[in-house]
C-alpha positions in Angstrom: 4.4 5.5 -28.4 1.0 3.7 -28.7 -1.7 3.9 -26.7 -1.2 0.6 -25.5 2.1 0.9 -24.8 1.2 4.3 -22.4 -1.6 2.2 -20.9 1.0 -0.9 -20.0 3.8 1.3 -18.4 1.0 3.2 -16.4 0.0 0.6 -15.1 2.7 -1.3 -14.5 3.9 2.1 -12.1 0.5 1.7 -10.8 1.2 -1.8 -9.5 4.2 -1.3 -8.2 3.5 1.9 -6.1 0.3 -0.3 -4.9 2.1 -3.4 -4.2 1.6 -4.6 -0.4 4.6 -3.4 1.4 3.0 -0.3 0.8 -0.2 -0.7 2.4 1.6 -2.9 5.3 5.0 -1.4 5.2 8.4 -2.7 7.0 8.5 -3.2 10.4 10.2 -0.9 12.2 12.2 -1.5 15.8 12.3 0.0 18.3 13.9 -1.5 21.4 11.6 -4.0 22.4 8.9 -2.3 20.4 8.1 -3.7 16.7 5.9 -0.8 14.9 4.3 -1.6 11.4 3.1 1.1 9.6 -0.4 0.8 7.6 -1.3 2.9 4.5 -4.5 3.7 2.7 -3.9 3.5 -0.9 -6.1 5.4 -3.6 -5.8 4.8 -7.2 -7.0 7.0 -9.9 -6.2 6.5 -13.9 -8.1 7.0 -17.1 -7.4 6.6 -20.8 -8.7 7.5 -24.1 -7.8 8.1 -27.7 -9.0 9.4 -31.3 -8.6 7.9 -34.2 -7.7 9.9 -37.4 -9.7 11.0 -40.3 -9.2 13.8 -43.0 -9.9 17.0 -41.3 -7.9 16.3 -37.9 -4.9 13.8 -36.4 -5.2 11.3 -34.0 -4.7 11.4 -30.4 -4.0 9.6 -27.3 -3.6 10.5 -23.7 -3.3 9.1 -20.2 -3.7 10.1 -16.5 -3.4 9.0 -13.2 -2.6 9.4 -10.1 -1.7 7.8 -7.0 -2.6 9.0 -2.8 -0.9 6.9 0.2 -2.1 8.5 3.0 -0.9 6.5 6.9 -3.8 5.3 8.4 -2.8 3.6 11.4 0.4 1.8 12.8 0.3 -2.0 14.5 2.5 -1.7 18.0 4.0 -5.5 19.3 5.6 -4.9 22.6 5.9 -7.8 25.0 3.5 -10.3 23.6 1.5 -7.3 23.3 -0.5 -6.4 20.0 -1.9 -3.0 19.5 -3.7 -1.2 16.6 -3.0 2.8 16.8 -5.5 5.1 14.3 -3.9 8.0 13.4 -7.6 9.0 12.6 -9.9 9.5 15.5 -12.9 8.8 14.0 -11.8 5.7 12.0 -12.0 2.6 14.7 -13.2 0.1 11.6 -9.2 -1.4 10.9 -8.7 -2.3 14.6 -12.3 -4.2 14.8 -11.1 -5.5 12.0 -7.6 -7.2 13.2 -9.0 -7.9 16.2 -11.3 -10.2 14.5 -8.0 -12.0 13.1 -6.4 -13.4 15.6 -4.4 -15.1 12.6 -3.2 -12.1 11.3 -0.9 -11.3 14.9 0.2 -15.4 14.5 1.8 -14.4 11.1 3.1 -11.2 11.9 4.4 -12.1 15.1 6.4 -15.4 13.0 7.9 -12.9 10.1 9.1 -10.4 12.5 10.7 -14.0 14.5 12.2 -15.2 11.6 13.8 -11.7 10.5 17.2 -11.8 11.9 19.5 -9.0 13.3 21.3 -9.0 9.9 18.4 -8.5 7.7 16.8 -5.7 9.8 19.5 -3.6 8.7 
């Protein structure tokens, strides 16, 4: 396989392991509880190859590697919208949200329009 072949599929895995619904994954219910789960995701890859001459082949190679660590989970409960950081000493995602009121408008209407029959 070529190198840019290796290079496509890698990154083609990369993108789909880093697509959003990993970083702001399904909704989850609970009751009267909706809890979204939200990921950190770090992405590492590198490439390289050699080309060939008389006294040696040539070579290619590829290496990557992907960490999803939760970070924090978003609580809706009654109206209610919560930011819970797994993390004590990480408070920066739920000044951020709360400086979006926007972002609760939209989650609040996609977890309204998912019916009983698609949360299954």
């Amino acid at each position: 396989m070529a190198l840019s072949d290796v290079i496509k599929t890698a990154l083609d895995r990369i993108q789909y392991i880093a697509k959003t619904e990993t970083v702001i994954g399904e909704p989850i219910t609970a009751g009267e509880t909706v809890l979204i789960p939200v990921s950190k995701v770090s992405i590492g890859f590198a490439a390289g190859g050699g080309g060939k001459d008389d006294t040696c082949g040539s070579g290619a190679g590829t290496g990557g590697g992907v960490n999803v660590t939760p970070i924090a989970f978003i609580s809706i409960c009654a109206g209610k919208v919560d930011v819970h950081s797994l993390t004590q000493t990480d408070q920066s995602l739920n000044k951020i949200l709360s400086a979006a009121p926007d972002v609760w408008k939209k989650i609040s209407k996609y977890i309204k329009k998912k019916g009983p029959a698609e949360e299954e």
